[in-house]
C-alpha positions as a Markdown table, in Angstrom:
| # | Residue | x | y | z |
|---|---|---|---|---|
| 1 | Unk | 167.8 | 135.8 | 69.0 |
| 2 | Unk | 170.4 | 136.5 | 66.1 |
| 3 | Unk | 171.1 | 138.8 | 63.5 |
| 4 | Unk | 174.1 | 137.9 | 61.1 |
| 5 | Unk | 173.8 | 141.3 | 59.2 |
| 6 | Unk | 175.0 | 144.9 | 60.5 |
| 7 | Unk | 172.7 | 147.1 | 58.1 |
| 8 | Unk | 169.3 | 146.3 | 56.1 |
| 9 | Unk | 170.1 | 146.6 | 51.8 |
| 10 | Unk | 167.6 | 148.2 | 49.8 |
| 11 | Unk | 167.1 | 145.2 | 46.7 |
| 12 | Unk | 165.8 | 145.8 | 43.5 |
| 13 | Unk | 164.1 | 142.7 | 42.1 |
| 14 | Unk | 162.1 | 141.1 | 39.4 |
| 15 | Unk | 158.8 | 138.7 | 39.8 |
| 16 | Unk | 160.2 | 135.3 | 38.8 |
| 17 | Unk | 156.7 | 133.6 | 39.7 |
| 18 | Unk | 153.2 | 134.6 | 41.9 |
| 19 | Unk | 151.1 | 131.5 | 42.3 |
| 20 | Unk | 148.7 | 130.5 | 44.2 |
| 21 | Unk | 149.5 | 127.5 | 46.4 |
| 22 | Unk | 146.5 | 125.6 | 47.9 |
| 23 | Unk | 143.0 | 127.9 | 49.0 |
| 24 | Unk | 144.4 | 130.8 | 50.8 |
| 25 | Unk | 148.4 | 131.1 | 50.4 |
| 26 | Unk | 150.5 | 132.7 | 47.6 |
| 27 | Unk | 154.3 | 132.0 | 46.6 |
| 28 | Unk | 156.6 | 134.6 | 45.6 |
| 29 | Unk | 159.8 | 134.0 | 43.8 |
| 30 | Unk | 162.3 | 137.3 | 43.3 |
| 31 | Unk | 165.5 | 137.2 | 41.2 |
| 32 | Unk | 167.8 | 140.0 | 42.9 |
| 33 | Unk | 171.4 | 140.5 | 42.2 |
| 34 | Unk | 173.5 | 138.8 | 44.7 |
| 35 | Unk | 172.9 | 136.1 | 47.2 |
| 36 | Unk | 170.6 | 136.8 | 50.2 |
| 37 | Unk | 171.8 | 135.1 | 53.4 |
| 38 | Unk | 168.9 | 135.2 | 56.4 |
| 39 | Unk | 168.4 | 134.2 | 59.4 |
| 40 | Unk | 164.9 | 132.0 | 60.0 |
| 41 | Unk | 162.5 | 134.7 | 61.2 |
| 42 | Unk | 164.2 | 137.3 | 59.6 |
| 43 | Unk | 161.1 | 139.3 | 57.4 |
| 44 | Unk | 161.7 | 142.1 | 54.2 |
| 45 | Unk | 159.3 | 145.2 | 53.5 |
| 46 | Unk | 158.2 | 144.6 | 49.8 |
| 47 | Unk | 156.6 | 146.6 | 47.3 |
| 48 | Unk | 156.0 | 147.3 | 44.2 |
| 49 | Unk | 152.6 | 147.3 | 43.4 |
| 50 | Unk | 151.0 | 150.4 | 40.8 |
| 51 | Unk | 149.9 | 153.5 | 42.3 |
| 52 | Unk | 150.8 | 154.8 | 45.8 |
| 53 | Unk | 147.8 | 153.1 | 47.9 |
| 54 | Unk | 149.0 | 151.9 | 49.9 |
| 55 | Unk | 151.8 | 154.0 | 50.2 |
| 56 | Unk | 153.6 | 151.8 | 52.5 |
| 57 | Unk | 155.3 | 148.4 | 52.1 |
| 58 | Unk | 154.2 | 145.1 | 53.6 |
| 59 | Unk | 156.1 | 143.2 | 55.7 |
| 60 | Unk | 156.7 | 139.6 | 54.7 |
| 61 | Unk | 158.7 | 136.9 | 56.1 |
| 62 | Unk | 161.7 | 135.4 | 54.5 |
| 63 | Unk | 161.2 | 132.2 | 53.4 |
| 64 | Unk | 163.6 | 130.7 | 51.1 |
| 65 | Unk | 166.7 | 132.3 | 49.1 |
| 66 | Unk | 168.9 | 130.6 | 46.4 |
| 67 | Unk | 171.4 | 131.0 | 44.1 |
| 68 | Unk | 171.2 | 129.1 | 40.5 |
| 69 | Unk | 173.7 | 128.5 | 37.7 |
| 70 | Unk | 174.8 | 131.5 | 35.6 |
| 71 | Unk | 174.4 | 133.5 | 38.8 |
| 72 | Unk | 171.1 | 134.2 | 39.1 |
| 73 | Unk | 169.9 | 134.3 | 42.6 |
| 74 | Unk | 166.2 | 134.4 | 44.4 |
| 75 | Unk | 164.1 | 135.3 | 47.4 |
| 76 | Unk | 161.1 | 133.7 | 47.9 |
| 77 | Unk | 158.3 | 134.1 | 50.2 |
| 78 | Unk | 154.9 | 133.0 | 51.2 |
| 79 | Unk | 151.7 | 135.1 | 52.1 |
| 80 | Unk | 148.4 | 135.5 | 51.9 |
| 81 | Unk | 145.8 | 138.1 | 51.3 |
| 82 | Unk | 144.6 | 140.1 | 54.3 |
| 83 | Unk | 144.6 | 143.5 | 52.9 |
| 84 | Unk | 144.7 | 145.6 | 50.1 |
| 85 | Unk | 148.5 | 145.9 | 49.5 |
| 86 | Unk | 149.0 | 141.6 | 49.9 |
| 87 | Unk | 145.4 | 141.8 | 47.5 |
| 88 | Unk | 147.4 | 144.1 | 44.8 |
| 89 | Unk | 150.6 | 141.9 | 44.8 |
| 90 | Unk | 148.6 | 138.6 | 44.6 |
| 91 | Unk | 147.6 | 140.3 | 41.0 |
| 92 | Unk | 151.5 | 140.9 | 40.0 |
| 93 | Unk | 153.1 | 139.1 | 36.9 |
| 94 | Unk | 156.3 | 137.7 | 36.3 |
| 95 | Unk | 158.7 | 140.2 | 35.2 |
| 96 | Unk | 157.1 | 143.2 | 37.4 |
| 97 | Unk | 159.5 | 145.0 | 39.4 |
| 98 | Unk | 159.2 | 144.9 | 43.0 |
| 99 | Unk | 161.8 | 146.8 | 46.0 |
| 100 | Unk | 162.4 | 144.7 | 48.6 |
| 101 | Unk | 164.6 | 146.2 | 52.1 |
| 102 | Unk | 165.6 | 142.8 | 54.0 |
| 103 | Unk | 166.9 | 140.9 | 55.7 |
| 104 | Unk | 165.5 | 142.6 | 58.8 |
| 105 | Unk | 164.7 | 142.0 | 62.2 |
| 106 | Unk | 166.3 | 139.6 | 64.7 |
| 107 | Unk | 165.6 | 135.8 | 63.5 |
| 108 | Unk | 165.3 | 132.4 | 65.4 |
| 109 | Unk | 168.6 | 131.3 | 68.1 |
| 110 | Unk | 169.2 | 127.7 | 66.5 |
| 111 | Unk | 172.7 | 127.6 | 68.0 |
| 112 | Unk | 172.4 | 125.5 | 70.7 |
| 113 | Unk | 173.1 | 121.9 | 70.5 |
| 114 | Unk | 171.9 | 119.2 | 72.8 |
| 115 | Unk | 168.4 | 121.1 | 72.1 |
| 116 | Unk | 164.7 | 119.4 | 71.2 |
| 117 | Unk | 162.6 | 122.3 | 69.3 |
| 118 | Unk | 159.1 | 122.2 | 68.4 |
| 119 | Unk | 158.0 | 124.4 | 65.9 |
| 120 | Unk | 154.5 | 125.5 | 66.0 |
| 121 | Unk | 153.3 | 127.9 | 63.2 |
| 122 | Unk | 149.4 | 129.3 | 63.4 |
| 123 | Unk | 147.6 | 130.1 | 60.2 |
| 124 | Unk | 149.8 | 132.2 | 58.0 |
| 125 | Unk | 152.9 | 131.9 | 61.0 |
| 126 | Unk | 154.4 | 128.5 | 59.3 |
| 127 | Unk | 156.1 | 130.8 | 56.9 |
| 128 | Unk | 158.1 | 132.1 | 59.6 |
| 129 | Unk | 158.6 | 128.4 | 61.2 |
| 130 | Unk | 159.4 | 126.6 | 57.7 |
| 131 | Unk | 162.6 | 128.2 | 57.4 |
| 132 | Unk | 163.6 | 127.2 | 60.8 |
| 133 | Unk | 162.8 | 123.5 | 60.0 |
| 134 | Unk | 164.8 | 123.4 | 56.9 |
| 135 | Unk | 168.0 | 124.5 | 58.8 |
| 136 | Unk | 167.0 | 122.3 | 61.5 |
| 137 | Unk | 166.6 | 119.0 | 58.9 |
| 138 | Unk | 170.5 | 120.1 | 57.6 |
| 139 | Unk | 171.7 | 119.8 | 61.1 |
| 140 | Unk | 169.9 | 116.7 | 61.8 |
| 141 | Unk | 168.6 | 118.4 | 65.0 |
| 142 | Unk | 165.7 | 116.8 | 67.1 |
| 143 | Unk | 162.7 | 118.8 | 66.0 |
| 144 | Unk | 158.7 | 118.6 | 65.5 |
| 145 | Unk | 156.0 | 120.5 | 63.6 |
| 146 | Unk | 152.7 | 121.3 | 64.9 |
| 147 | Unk | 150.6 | 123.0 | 62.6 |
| 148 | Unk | 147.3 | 124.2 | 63.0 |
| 149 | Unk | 144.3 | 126.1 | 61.7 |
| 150 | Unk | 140.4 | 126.2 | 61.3 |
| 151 | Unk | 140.0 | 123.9 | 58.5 |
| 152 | Unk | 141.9 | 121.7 | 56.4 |
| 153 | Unk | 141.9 | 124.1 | 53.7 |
| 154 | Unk | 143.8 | 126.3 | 55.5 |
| 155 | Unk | 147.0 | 124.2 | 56.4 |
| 156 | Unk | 149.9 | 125.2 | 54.1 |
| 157 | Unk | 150.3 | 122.4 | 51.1 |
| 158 | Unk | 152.6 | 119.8 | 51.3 |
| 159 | Unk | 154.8 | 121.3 | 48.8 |
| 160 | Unk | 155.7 | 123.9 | 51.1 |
| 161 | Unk | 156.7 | 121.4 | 53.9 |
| 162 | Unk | 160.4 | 122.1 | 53.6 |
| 163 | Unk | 162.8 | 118.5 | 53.5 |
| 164 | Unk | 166.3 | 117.6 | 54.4 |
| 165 | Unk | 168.1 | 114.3 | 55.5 |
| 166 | Unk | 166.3 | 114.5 | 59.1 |
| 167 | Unk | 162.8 | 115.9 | 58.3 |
| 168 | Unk | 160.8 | 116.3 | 61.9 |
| 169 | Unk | 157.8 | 114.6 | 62.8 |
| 170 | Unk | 154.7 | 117.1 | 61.4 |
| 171 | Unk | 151.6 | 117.0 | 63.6 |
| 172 | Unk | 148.4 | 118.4 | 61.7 |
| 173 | Unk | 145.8 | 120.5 | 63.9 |
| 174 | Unk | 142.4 | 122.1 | 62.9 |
| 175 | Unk | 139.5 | 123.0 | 64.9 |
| 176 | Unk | 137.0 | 121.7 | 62.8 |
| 177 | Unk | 138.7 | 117.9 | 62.7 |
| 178 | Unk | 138.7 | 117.9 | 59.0 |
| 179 | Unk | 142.7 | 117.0 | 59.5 |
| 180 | Unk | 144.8 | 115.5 | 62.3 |
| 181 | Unk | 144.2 | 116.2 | 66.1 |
| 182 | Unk | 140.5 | 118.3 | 66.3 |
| 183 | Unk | 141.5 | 121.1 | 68.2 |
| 184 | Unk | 143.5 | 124.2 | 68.4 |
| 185 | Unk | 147.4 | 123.8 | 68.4 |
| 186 | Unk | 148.2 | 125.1 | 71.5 |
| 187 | Unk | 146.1 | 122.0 | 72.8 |
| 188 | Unk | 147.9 | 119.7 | 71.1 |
| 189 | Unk | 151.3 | 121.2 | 72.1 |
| 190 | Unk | 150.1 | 120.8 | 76.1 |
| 191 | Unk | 149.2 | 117.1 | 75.2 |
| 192 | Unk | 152.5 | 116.5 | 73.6 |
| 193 | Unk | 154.3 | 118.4 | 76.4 |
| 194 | Unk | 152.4 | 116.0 | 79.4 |
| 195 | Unk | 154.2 | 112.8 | 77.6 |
| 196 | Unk | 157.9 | 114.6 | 78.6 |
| 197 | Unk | 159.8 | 114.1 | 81.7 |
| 198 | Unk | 161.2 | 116.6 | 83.6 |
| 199 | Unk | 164.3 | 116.1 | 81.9 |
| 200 | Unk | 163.4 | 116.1 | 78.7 |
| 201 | Unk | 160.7 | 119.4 | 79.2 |
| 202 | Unk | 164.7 | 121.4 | 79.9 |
| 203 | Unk | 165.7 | 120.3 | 77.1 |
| 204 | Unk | 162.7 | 121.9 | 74.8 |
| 205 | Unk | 162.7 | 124.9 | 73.1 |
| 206 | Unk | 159.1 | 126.1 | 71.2 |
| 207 | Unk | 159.8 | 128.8 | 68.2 |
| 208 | Unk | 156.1 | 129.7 | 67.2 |
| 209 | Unk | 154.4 | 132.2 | 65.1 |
| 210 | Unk | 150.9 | 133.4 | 64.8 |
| 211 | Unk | 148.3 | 135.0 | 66.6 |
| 212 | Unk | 148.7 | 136.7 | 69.8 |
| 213 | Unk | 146.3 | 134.4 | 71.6 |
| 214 | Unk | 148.6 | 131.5 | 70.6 |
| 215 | Unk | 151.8 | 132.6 | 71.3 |
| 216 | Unk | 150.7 | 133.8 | 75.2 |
| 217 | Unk | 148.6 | 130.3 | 75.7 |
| 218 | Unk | 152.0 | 128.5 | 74.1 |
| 219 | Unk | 154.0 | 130.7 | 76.2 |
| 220 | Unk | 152.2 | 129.9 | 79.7 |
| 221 | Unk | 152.6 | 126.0 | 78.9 |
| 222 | Unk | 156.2 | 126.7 | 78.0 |
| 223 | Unk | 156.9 | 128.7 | 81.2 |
| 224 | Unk | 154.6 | 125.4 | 83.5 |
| 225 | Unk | 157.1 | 122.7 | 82.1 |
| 226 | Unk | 160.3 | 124.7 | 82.6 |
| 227 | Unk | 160.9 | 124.9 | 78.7 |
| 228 | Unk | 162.3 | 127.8 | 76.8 |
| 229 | Unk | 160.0 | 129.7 | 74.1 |
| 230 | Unk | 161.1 | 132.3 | 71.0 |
| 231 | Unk | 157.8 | 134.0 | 69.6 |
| 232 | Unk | 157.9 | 135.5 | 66.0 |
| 233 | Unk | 155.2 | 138.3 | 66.7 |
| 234 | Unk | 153.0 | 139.8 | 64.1 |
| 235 | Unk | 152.8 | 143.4 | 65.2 |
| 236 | Unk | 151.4 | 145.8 | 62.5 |
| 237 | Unk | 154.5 | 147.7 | 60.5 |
| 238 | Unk | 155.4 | 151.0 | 59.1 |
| 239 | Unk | 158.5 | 151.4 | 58.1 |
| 240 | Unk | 160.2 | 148.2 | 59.2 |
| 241 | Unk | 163.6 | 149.1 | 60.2 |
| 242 | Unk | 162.8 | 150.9 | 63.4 |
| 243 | Unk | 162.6 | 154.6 | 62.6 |
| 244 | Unk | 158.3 | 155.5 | 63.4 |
| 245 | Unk | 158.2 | 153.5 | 66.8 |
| 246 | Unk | 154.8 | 151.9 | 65.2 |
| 247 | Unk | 155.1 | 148.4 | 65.9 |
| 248 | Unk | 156.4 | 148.7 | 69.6 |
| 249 | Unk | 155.5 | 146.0 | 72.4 |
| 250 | Unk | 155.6 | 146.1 | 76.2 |
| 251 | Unk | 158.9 | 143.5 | 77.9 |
| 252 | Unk | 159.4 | 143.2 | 80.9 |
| 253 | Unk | 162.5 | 145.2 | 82.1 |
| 254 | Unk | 163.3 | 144.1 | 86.1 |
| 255 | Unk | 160.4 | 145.7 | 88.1 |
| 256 | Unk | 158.9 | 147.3 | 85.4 |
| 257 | Unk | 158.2 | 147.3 | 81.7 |
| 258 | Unk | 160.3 | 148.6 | 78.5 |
| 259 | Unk | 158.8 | 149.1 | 74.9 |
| 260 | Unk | 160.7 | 147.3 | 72.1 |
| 261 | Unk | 160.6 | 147.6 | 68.2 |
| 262 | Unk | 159.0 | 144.4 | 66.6 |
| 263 | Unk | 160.6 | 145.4 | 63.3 |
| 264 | Unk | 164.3 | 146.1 | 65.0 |
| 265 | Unk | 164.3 | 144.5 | 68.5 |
| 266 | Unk | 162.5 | 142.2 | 67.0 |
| 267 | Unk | 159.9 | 140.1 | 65.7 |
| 268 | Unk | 161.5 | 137.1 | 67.6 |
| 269 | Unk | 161.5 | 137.5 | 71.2 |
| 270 | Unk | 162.0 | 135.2 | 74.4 |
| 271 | Unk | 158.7 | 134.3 | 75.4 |
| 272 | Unk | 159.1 | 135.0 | 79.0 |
| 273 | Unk | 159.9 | 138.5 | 78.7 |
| 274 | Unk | 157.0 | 139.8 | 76.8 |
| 275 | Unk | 154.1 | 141.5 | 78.3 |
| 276 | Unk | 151.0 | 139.2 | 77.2 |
């Protein structure tokens, strides 16, 4: 997993746009002072919103950062409402300040050539997984999308989808059947993963996010074909740089187990070292 920064920044920034994008999602564009370089998987603690309830800021994960002409330069991200802090910045305006501390965390490993990856993002998790695809599509890297929720109204909009020269291959998955393969994702992804050969299977490398239940059924079918597996995990945050030990899960550590900071340690992990 990889980290290009030694320190987190504390960012002051100003809401360039808040819209909703499809049923359930919301995009966030920040201008911030200087260029933010991040690492796919890398997240930032935002806040902002009036009042001090919640006191604390919400984790979200980077998802885009550019810089325009006249040197302006952006952050964006993608969320959606689960609570009342997300609820309370769904409601901010263009122009309304917001502090950001990013780019935190440890990201997505894309170094390694000769690699296939399959992306697979649950729910809200494609916002981790997008970024990853982009960077991918630059490097003209052998990649696939599976993404997958209850309903078609749920899947992120196509606008999000990010491009390049060498977009991958996007398989749609709900569990009602209103879109693509009728099923949960991590069905589909053990379908796909029967038509590899051996050879191929050591070649594959899954980077997921979403819920739990995905990431340990995508991690067992990872671990059966001999492929490799880095899981964004969602774990609950306080302060998001590692200080309050809130947001700590269980890896196996030789014999026995070891506790490790989503926020600092983390949120991307190997797959075959965490406690499911």
């Amino acid at each position: 997993m990889h980290s290009p920064n030694s320190g987190m920044q504390f960012v002051p920034g100003k809401i360039v746009r808040n819209e909703a994008h499809g049923e359930i999602f919301y995009r966030l564009e920040v201008s911030v002072p200087a260029p933010m370089e991040f690492v796919p998987g890398q997240f930032a603690m935002v806040s902002g919103w009036p009042g001090n309830d919640p006191l604390l800021p919400r984790p979200l994960a980077l998802f885009h950062s550019r810089s325009v002409p006249k040197g302006k330069h952006t952050v964006e991200f993608v969320y959606k409402v689960v609570g009342r802090g997300t609820a309370l910045l769904s409601g901010m305006h263009p122009g309304e300040p917001l502090a950001m501390t990013m780019p935190l965390g440890r990201g997505f490993d894309l170094g390694k050539g000769g690699r296939m990856y399959w992306l697979v993002g649950g729910g809200v998790g494609f916002s981790s997984v997008f970024p990853a695809a982009a960077a991918l599509a630059w490097k003209k890297a052998d990649f696939e999308i599976f993404l997958g929720s209850r309903t078609r109204r749920h899947l992120p909009p196509k606008e999000l989808t990010p491009v390049g020269p060498a977009p991958g291959l996007v398989h749609l998955c709900t569990e009602d059947g209103t879109a693509g393969y009728f099923g949960r994702v991590t069905d589909a992804v053990r379908e796909r993963i029967k038509s590899l050969t051996i050879a191929s299977a050591s070649r594959l490398t899954i980077l997921a996010c979403g819920p739990r239940e995905m990431l340990k059924d995508l991690a067992q079918a990872a671990e059966a074909c001999g492929a490799q597996m880095q899981a964004a995990l969602e774990n609950h945050m306080a302060c998001g740089f590692g200080v309050c030990w809130g947001c700590v899960v269980a890896l196996r550590d030789g014999e026995g187990t070891a506790h490790r900071r989503v926020c600092k340690e983390g949120p991307v992990f190997d797959a075959r070292e965490v406690v499911w």
